[in-house]
N, C-alpha and C positions, 0 to 999 in steps of 0.2 A: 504494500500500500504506500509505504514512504518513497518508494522507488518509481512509481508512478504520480507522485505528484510532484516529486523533482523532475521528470520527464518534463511534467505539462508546464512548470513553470520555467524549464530550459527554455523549451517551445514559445512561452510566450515573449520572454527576453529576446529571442531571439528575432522573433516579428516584431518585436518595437525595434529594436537594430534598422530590420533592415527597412521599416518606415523612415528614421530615422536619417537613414542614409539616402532613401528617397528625397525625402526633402531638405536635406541637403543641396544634392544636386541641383533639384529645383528653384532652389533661393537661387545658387550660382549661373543656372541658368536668364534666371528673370531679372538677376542684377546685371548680366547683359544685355538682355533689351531695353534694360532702362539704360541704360548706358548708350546706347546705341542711338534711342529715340531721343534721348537727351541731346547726343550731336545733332542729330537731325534737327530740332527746334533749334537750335542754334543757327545753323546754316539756316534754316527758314527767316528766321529772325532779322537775320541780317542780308537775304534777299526781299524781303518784304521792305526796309531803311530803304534798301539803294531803289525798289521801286517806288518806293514814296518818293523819296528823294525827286528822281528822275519823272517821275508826274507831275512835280510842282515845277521842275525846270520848262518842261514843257508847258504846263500852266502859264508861268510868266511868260513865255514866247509869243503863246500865242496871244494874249492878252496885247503884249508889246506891239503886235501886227496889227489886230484888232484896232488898236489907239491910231495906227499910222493909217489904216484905211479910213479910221472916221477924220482925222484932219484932211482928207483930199476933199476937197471942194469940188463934188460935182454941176 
């Protein structure tokens, strides 16, 4: 009877183990996606700036042309 319930509590140490080890792996793996996606918003981040940026450049242009077509005196 002793011998079988050191059995099952082997058995069960050893399913937590290898849960354990499961999730392990899976934190390791999810901390590189997050990693990964974390660069990606970054790179996004900073092509989102330069399109802003580069929309208000053009903004002022065109405005600037705008102004020059209403000073012609038709």
């Amino acid at each position: 009877m002793a011998e079988e319930s050191f059995e099952l509590i082997e058995k069960k140490i050893n399913d937590l183990i290898q849960v354990v080890d499961a999730l392990k792996k899976e934190k390791a793996t999810l901390a590189e996606e997050i990693s990964r996606l974390e660069g990606e918003t970054k790179e996004m981040t900073k092509k989102l700036s330069e399109l802003t940026r580069e929309r208000g450049e053009v903004k002022d242009r065109v405005e600037r042309i705008l102004s020059r077509l209403d000073a012609i005196e038709l």
